[in-house]
Backbone as a chain_set.jsonl record, in Angstrom:
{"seq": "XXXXXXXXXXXXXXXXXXXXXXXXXXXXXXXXXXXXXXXXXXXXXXXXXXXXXXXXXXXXXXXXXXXXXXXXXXXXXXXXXXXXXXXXXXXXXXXXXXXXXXXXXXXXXXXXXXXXXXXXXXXXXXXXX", "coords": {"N": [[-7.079, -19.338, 7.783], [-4.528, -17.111, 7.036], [-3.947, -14.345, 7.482], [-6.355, -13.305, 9.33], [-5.932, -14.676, 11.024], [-4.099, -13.204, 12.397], [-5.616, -11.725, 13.365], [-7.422, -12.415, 15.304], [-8.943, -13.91, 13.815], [-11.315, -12.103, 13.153], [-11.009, -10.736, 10.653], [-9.308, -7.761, 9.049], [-10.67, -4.704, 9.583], [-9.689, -2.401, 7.882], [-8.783, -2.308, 4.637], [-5.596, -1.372, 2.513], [-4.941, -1.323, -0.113], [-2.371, -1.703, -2.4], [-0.888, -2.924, -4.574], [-2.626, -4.655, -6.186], [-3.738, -6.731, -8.64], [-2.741, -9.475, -7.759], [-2.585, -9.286, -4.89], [-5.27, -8.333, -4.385], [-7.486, -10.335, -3.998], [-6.911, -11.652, -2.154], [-7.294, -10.052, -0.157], [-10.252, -9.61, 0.022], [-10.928, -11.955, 1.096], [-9.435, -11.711, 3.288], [-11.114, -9.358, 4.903], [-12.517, -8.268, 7.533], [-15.86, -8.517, 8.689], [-18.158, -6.357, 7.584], [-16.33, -4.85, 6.83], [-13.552, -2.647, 4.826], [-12.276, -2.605, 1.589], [-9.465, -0.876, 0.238], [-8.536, -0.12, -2.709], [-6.086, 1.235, -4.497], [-4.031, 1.106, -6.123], [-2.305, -0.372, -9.139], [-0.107, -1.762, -9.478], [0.775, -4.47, -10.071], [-1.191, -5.306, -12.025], [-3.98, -4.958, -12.888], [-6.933, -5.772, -10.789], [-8.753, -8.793, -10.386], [-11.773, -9.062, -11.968], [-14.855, -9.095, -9.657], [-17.571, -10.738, -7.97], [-20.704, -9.101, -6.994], [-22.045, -10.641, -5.345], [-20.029, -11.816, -3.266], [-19.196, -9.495, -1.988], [-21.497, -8.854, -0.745], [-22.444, -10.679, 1.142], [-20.785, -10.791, 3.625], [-20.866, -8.063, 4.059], [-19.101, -6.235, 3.044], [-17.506, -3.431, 1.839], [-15.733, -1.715, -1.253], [-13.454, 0.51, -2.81], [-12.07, 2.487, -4.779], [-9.568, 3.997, -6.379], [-6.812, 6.31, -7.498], [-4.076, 7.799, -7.19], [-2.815, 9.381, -8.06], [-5.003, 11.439, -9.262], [-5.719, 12.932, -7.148], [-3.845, 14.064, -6.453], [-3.858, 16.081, -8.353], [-3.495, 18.733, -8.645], [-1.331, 21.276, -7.636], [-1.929, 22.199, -5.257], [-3.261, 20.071, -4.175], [-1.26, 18.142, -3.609], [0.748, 19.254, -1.953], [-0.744, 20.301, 0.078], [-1.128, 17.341, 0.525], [0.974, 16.052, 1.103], [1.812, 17.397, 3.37], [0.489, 16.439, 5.107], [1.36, 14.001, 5.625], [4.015, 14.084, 6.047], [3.973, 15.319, 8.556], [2.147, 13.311, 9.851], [4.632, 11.164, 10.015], [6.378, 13.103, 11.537], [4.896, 13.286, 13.956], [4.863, 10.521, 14.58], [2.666, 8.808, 14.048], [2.597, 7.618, 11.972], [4.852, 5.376, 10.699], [7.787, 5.721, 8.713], [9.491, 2.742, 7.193], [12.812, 2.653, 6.244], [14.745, 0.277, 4.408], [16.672, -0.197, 3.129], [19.83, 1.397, 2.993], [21.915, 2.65, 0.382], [24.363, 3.762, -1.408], [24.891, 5.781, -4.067], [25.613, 5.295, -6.083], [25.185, 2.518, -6.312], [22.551, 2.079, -7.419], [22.204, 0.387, -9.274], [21.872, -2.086, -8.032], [20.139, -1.49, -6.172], [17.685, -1.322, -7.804], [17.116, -3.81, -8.92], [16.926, -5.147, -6.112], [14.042, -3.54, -5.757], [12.556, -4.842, -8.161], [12.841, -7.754, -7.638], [11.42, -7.806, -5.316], [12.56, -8.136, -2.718], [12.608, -6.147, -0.875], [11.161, -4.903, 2.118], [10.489, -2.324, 2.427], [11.349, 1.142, 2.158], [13.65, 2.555, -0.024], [16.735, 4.001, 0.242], [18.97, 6.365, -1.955], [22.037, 6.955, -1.238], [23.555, 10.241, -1.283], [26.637, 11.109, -1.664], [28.88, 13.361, -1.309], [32.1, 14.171, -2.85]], "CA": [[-6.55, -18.298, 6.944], [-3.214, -16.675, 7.893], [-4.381, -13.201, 7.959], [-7.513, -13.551, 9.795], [-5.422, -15.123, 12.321], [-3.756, -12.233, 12.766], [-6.579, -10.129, 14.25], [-8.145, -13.308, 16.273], [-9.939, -14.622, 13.343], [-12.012, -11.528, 13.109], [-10.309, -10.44, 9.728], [-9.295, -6.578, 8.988], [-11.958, -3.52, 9.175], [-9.724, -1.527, 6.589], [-7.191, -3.127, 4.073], [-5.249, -0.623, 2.016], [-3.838, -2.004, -0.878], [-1.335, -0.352, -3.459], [-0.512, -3.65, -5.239], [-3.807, -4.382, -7.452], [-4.042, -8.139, -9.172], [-1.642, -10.449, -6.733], [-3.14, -9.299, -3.911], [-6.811, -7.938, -4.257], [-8.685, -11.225, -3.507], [-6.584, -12.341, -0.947], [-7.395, -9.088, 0.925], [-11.355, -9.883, 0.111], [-10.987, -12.748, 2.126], [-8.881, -11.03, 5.039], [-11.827, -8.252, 5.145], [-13.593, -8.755, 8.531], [-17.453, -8.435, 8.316], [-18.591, -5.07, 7.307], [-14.618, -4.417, 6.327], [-13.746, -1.985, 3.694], [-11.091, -2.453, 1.017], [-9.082, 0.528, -0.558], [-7.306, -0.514, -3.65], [-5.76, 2.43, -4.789], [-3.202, 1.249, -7.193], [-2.386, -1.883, -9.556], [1.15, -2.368, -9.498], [0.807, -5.966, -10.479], [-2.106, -5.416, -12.975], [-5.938, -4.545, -12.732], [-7.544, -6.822, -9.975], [-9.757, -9.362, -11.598], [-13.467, -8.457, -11.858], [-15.218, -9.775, -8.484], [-19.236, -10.792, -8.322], [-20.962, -8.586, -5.306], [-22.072, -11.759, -3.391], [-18.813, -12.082, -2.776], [-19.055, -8.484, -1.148], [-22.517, -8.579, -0.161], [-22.228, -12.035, 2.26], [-20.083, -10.155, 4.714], [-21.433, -6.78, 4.041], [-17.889, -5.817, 2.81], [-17.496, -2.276, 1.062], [-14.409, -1.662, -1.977], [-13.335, 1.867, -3.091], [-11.171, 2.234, -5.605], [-8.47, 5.292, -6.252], [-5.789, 6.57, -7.605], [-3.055, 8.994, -6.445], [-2.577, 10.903, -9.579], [-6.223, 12.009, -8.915], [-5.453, 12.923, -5.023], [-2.496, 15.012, -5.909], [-4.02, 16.287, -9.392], [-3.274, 20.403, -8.357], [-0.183, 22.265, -6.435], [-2.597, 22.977, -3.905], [-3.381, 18.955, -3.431], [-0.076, 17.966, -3.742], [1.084, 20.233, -1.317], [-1.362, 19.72, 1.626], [-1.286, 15.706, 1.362], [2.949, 15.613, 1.337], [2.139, 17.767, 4.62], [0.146, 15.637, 5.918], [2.249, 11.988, 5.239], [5.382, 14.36, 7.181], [3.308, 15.741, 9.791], [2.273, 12.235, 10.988], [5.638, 10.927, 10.597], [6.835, 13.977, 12.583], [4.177, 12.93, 15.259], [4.95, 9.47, 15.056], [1.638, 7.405, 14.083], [2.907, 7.029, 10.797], [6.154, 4.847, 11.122], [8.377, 5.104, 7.989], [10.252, 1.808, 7.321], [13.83, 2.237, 5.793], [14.94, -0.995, 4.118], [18.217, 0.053, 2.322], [20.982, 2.756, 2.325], [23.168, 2.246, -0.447], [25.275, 4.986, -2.266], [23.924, 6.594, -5.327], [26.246, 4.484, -7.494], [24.512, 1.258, -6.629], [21.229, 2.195, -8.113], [21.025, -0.743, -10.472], [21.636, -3.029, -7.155], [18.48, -0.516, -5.822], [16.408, -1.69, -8.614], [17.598, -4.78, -8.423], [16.467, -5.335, -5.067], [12.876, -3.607, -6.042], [11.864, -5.981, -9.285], [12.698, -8.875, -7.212], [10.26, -7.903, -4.381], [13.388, -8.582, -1.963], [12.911, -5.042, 0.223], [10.047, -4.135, 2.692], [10.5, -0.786, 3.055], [12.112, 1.838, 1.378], [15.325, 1.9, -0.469], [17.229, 5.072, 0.013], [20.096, 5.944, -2.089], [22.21, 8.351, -0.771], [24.471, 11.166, -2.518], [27.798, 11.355, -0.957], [30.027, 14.876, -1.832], [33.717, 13.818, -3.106]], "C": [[-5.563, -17.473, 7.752], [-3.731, -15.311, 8.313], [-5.733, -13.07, 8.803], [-7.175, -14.079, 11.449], [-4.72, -14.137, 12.871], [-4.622, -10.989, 13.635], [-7.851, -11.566, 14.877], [-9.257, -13.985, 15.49], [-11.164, -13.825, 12.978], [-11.971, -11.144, 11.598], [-10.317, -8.823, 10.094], [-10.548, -5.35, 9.12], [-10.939, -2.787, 8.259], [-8.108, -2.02, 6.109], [-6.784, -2.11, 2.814], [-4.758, -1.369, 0.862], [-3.639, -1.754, -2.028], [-0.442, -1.692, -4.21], [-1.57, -4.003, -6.703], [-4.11, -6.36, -7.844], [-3.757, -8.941, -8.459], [-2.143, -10.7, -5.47], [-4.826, -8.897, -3.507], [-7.747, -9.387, -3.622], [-8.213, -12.013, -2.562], [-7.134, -11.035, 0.32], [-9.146, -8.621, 0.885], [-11.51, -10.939, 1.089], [-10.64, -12.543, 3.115], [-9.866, -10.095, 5.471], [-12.64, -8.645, 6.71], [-14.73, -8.073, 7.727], [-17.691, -7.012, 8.553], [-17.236, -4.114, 6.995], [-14.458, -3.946, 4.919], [-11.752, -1.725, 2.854], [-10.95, -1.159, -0.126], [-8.474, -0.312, -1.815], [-7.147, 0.67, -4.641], [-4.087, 2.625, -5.936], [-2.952, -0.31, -8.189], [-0.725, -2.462, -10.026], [1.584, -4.192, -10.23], [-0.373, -6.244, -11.335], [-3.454, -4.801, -12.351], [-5.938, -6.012, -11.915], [-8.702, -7.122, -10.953], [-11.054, -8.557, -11.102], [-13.973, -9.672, -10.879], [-17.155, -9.566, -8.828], [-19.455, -9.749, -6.839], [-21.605, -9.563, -4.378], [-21.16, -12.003, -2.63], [-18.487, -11.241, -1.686], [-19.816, -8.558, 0.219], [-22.957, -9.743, 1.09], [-21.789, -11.415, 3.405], [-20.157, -8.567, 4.715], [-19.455, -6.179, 3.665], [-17.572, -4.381, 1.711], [-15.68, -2.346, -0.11], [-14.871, -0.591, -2.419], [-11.972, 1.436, -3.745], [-10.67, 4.036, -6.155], [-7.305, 5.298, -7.06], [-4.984, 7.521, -7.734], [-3.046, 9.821, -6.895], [-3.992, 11.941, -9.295], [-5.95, 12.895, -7.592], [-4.268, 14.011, -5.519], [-2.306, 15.783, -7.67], [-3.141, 18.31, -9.545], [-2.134, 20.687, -6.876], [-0.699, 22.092, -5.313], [-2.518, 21.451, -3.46], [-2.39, 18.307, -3.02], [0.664, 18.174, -2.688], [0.692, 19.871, 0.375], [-1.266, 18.177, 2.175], [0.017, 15.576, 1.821], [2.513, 16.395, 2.387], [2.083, 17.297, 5.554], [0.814, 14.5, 6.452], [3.239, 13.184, 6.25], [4.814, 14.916, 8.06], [3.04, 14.381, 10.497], [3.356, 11.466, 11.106], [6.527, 12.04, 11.497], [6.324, 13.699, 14.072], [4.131, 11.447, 15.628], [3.975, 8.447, 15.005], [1.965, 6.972, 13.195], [4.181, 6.602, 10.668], [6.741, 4.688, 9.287], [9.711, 4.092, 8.115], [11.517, 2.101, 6.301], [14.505, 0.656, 5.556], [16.147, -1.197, 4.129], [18.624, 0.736, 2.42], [21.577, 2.4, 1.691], [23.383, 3.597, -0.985], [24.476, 5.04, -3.814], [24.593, 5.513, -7.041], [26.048, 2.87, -7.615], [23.136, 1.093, -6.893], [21.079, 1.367, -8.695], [21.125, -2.007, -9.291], [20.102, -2.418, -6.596], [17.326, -1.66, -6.287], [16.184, -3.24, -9.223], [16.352, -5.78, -6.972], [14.779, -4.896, -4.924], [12.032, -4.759, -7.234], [11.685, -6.996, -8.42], [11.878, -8.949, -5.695], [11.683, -8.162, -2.813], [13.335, -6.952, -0.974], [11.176, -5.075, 0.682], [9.967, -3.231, 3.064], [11.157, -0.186, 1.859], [13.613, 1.759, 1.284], [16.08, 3.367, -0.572], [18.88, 5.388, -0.554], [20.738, 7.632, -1.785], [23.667, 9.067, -1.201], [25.654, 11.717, -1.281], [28.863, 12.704, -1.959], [31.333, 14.058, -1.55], [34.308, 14.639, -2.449]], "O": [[-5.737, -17.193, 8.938], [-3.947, -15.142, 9.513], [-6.025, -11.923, 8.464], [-7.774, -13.971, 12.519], [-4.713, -14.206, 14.1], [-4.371, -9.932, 14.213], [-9.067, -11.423, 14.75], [-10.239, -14.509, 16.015], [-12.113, -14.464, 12.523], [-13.105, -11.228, 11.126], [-10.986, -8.396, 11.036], [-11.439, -5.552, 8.296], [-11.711, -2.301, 7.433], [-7.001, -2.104, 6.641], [-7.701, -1.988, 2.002], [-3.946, -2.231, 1.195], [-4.576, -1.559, -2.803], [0.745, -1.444, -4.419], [-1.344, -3.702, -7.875], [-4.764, -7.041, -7.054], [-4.793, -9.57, -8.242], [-2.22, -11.801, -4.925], [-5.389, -9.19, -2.453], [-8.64, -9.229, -2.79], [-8.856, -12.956, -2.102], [-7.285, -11.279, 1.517], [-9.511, -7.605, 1.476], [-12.333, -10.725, 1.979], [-11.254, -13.005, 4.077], [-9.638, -9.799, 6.644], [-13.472, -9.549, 6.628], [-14.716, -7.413, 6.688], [-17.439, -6.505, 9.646], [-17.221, -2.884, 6.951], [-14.979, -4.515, 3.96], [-10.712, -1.162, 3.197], [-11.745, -0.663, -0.924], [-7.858, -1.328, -1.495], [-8.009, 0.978, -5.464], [-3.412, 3.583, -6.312], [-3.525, -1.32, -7.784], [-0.415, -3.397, -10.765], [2.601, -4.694, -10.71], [-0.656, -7.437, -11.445], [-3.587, -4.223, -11.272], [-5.285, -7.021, -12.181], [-9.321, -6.455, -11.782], [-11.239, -7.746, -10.195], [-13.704, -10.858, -11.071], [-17.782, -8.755, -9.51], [-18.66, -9.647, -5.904], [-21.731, -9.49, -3.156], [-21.297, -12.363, -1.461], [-17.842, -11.604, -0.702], [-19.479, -8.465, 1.399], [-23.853, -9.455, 1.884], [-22.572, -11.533, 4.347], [-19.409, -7.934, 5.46], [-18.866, -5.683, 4.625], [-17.41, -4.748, 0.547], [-14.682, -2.944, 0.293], [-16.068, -0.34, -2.559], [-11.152, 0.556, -3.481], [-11.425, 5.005, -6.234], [-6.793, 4.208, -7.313], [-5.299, 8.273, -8.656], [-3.209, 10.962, -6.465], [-3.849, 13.154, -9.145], [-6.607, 13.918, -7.783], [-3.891, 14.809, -4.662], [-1.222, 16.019, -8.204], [-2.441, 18.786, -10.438], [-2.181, 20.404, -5.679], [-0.001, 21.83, -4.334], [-1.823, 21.257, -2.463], [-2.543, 17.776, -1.92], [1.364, 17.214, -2.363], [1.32, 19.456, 1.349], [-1.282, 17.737, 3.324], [0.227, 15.012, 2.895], [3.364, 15.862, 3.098], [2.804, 17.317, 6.552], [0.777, 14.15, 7.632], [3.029, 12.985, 7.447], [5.773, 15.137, 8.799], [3.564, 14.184, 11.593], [3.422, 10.891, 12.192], [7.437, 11.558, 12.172], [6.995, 13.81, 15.098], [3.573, 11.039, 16.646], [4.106, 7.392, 15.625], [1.806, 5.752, 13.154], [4.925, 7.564, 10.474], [6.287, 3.779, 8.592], [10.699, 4.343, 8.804], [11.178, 1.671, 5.198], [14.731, -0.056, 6.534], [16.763, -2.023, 4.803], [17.938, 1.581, 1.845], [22.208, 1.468, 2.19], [22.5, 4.454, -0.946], [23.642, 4.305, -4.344], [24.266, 5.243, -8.197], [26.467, 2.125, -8.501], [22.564, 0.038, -6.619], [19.903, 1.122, -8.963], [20.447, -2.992, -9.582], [19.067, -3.074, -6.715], [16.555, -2.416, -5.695], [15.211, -3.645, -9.859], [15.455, -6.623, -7.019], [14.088, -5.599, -4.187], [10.986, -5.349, -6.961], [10.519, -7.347, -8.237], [11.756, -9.996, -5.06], [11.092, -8.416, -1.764], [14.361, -6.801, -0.31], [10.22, -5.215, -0.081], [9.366, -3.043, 4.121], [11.458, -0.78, 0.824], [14.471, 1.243, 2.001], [15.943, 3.894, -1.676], [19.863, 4.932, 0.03], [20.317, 8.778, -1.946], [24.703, 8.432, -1.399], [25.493, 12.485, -0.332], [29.34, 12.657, -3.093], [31.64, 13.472, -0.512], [35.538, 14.644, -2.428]]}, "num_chains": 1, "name": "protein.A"}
């Protein structure tokens, strides 16, 4: 298994994942043993419905989320966006830029998001005449 090979065959202790259907049961199988998956959004649909032997074999924990909840009040809102630029200010949290393009190639933008063709962010940026 490709991912699994990635961490020596051990698989992941914590797999985040903000896709939902596409990827959920591939990232049951990447879980190392006693490994706990987030899935915290479904971008690509509701993840199918899973049995718990499936969990309970590898002692594997799933938590399930979503943002809107997390950032329901000013106040939550507020403190988490401090947080996300506080650790990219300090550097553990690495944001990836994908794209700069100009503000007037937005439908290349979205473009380039449908078709899954960026890993990172796509920034479009507003140039003064």
């Amino acid at each position: 298994m490709k991912q699994k090979n990635l961490m020596d065959g051990r698989g992941a202790e914590l797999i985040l994942g903000g896709v939902g259907k596409i990827t959920f049961q591939g990232s049951l199988k990447a879980a190392a043993i006693n490994g706990h998956v987030v899935n915290f959004d479904s971008a690509s649909g509701s993840a199918d419905p899973i049995m718990t032997d499936v969990l309970r074999t590898r002692s594997i924990t799933v938590s399930v989320g979503s943002l809107i909840i997390f950032i329901a009040t000013r106040e939550n809102l507020l403190r988490r966006s401090n947080d996300v630029l506080n650790a990219i200010t300090e550097g553990w949290l690495k944001l990836r830029i994908d794209h700069v393009m100009p503000l007037a190639e937005e439908e290349k933008a979205h473009q380039l998001l449908e078709s899954r063709q960026s890993m990172g962010k796509i920034v479009l940026k507003v140039v003064d005449s």
